[in-house]
N, CA and C atoms as a LAMMPS dump frame, in Angstrom:
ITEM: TIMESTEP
0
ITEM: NUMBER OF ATOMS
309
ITEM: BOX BOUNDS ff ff ff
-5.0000000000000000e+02 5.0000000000000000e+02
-5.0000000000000000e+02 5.0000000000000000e+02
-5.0000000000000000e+02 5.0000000000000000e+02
ITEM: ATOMS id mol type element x y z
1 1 1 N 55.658 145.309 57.176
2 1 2 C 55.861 146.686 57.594
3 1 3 C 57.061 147.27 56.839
4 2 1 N 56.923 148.212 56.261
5 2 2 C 57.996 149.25 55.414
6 2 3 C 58.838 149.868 56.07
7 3 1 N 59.988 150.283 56.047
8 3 2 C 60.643 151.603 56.781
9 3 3 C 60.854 152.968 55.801
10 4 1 N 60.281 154.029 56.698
11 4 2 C 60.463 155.424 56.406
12 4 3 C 61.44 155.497 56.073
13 5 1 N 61.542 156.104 54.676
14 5 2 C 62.63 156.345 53.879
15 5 3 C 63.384 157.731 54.338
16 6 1 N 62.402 158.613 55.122
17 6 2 C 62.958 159.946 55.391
18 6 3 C 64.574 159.504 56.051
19 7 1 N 64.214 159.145 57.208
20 7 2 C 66.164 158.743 58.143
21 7 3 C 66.978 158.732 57.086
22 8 1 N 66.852 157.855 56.056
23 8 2 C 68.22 157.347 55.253
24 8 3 C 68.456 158.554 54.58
25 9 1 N 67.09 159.376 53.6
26 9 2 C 67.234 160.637 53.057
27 9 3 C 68.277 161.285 53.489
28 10 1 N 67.615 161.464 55.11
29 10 2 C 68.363 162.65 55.954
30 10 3 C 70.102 162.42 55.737
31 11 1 N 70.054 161.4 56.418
32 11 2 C 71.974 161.076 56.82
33 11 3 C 72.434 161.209 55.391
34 12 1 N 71.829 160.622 53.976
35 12 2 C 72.575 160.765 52.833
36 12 3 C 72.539 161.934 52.588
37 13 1 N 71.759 162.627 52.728
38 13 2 C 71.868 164.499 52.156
39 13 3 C 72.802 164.743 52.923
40 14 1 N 73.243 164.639 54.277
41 14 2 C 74.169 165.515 54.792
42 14 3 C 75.644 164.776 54.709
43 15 1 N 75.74 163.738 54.313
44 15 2 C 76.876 162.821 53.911
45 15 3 C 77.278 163.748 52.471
46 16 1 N 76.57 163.131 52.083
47 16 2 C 76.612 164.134 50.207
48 16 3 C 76.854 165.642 50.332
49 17 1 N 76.739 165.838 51.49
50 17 2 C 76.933 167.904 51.196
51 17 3 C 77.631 167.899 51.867
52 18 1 N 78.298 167.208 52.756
53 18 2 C 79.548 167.244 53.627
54 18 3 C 81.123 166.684 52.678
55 19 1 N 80.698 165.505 52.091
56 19 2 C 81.619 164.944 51.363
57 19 3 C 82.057 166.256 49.705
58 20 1 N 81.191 166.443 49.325
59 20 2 C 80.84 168.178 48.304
60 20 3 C 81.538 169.173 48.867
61 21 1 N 81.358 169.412 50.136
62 21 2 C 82.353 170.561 50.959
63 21 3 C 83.516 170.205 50.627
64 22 1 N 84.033 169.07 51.029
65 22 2 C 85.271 168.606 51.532
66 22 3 C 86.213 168.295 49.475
67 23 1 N 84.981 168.064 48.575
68 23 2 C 85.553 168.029 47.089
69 23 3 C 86.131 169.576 47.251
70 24 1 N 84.958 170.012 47.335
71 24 2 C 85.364 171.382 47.29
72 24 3 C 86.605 172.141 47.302
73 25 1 N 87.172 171.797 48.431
74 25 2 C 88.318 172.095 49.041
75 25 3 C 89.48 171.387 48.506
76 26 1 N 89.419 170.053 48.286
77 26 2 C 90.185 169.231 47.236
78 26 3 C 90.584 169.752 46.153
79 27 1 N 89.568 170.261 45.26
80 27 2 C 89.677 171.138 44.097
81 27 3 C 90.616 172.222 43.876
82 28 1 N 90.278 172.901 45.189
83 28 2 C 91.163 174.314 45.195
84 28 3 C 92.46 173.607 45.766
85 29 1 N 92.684 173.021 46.595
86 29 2 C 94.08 172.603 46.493
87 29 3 C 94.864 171.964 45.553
88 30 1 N 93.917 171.465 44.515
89 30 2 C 94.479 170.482 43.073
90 30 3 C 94.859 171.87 42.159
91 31 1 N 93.908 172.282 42.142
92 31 2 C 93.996 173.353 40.833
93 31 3 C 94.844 174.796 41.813
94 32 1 N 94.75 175.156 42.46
95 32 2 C 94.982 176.323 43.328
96 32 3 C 96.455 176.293 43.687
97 33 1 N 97.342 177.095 44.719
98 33 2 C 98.549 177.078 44.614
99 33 3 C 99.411 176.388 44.9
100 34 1 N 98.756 175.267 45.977
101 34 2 C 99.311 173.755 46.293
102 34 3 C 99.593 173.269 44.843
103 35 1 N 98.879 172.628 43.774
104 35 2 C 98.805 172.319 42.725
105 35 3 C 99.403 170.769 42.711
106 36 1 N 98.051 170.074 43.845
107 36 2 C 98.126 168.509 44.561
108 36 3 C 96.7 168.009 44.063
109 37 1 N 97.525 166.971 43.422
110 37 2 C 95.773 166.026 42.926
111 37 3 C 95.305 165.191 44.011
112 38 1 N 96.34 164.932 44.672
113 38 2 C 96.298 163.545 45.47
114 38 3 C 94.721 163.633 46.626
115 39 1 N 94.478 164.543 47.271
116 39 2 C 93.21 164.696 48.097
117 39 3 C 91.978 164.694 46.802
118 40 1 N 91.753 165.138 45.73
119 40 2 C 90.801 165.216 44.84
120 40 3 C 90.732 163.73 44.219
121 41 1 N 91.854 163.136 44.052
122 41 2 C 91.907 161.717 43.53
123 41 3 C 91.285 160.507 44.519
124 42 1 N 91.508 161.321 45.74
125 42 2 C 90.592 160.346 46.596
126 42 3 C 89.236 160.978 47.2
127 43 1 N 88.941 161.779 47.187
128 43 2 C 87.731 162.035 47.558
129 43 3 C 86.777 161.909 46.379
130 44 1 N 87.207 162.281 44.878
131 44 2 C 86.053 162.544 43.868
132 44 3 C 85.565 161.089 44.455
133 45 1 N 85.766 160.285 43.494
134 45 2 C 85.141 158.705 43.57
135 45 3 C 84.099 158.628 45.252
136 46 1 N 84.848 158.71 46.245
137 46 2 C 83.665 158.755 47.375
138 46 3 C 82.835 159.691 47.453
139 47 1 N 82.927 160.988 46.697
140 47 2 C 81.552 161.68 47.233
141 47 3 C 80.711 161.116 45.44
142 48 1 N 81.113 160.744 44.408
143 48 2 C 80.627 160.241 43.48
144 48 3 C 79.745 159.029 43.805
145 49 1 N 79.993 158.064 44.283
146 49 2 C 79.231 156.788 44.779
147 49 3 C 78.629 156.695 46.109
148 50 1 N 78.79 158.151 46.992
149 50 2 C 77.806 158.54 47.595
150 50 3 C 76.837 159.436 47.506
151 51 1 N 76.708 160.26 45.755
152 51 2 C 75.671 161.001 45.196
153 51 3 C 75.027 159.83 44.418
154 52 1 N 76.077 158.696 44.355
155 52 2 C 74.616 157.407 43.422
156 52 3 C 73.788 157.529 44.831
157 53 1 N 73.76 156.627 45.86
158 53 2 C 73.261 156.513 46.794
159 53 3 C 71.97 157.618 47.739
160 54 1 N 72.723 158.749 47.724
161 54 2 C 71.891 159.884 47.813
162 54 3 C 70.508 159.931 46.637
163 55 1 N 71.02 159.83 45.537
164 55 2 C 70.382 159.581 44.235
165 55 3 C 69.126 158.125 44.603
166 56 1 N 69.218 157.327 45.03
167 56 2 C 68.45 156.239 45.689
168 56 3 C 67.893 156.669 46.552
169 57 1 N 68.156 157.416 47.495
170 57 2 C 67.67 157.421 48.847
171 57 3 C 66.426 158.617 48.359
172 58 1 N 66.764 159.472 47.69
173 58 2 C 66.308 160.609 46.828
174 58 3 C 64.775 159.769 46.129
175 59 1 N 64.988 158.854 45.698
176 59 2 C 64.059 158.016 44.651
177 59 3 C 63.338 157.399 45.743
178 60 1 N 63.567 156.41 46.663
179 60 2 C 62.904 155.811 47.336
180 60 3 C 61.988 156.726 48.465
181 61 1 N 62.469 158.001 48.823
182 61 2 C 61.761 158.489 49.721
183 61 3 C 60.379 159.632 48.84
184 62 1 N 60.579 159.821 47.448
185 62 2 C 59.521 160.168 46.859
186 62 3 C 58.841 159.411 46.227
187 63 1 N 59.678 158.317 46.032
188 63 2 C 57.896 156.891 45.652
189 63 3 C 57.673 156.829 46.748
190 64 1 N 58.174 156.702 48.357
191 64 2 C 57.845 156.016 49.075
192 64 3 C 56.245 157.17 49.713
193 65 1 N 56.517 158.529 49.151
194 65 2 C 55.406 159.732 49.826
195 65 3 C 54.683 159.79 48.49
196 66 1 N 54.877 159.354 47.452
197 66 2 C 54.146 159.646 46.544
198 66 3 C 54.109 161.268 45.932
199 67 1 N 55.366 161.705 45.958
200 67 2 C 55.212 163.168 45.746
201 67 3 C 55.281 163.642 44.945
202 68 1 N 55.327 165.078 44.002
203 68 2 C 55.782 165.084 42.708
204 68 3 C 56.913 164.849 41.908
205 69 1 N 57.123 164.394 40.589
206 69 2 C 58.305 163.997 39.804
207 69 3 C 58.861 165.307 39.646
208 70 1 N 58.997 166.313 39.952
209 70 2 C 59.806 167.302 39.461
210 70 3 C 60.259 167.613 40.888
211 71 1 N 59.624 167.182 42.008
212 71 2 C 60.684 167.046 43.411
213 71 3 C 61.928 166.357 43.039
214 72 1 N 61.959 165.309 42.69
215 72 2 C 63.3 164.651 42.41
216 72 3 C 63.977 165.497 42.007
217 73 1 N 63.73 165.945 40.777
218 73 2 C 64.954 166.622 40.024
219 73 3 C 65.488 167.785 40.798
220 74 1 N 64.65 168.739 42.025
221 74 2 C 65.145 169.352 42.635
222 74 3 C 66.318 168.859 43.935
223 75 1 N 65.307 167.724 44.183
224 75 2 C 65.917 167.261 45.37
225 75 3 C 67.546 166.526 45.162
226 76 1 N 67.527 166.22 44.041
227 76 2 C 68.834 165.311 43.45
228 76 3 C 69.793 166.608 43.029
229 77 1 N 69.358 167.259 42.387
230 77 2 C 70.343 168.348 41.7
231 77 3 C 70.762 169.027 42.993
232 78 1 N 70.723 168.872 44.353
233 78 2 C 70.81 169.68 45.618
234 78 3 C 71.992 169.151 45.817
235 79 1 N 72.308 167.799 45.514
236 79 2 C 73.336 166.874 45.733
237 79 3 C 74.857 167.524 44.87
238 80 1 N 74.742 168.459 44.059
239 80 2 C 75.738 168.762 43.046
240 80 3 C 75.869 169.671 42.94
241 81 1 N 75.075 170.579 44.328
242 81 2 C 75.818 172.516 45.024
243 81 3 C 76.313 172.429 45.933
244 82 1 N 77.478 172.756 45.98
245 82 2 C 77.692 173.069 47.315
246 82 3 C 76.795 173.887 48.385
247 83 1 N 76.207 173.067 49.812
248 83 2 C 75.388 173.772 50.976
249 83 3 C 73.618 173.532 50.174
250 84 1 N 73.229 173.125 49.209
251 84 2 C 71.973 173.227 48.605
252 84 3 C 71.436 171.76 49.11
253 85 1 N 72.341 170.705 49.629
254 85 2 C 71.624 169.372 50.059
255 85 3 C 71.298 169.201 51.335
256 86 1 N 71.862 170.439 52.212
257 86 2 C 71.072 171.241 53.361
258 86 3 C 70.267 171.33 53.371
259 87 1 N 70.092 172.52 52.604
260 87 2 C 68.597 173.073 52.201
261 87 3 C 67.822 172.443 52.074
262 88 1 N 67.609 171.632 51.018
263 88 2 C 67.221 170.617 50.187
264 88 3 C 66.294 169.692 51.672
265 89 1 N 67.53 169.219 52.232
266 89 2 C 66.758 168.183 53.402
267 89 3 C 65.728 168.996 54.471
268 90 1 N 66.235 169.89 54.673
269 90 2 C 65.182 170.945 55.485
270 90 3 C 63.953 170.921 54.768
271 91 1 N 63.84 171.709 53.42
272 91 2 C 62.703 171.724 52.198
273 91 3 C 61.752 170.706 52.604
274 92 1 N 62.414 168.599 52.384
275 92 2 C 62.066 167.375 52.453
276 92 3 C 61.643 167.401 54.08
277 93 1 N 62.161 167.552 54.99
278 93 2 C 61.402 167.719 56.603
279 93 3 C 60.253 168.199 56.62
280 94 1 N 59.969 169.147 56.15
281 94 2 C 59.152 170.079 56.459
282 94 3 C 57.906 169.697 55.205
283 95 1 N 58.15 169.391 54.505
284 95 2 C 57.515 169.065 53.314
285 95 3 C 56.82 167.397 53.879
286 96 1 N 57.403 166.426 54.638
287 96 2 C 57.043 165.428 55.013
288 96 3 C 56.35 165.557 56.255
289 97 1 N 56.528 166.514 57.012
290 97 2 C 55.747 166.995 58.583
291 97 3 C 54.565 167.436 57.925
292 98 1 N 54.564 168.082 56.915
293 98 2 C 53.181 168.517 56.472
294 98 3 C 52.397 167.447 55.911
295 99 1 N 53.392 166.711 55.414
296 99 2 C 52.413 165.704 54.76
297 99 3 C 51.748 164.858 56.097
298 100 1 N 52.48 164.644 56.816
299 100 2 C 52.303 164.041 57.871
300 100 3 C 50.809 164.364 58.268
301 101 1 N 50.795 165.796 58.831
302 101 2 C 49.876 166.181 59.499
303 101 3 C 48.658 166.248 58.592
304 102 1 N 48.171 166.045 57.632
305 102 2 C 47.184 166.132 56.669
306 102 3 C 46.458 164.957 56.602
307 103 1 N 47.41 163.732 56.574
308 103 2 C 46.488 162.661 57.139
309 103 3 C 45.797 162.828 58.165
């Protein structure tokens, strides 16, 4: 028996767009009038090796539905906007409920 790749999808998209927020904000305090690396020096690397991961979870849940190859590239590039790996997972819900129901 396999496990549904959707769960892991889910929690990594919103890990990855939460951790992206939080670069976000890092950024503007590095570059901006604070002009502090120290929060950007530790967050890049964790939201980096949690967009590999996202990036996996991304791969395994469209081999795992068999869906199209140009989903990936949407679904992955969602990982590297800020608020778009939201979206993105909503898109993948709703896109998998349908698939669902068609069987």
């Amino acid at each position: 028996m396999r496990r549904d790749a959707l769960p892991f999808y889910r929690v990594m998209a919103y890990v990855t767009g939460v951790f992206l927020l939080v670069l976000c904000v890092a950024m503007f305090i590095r570059y901006g009038p604070a002009d502090d690396p120290t929060m950007s020096q530790i967050v890049s690397p964790i939201h980096g090796w949690l967009y590999v991961v996202y990036l996996i979870a991304t791969g395994l849940l469209v081999y795992q539905r068999q869906w199209k190859t140009s989903w990936v590239v949407f679904i992955a590039l969602a990982g590297t906007i800020p608020f778009a790996s939201f979206a993105a997972e909503r898109f993948v819900v709703t896109k998998a409920r349908e698939h669902a129901r068609v069987r």
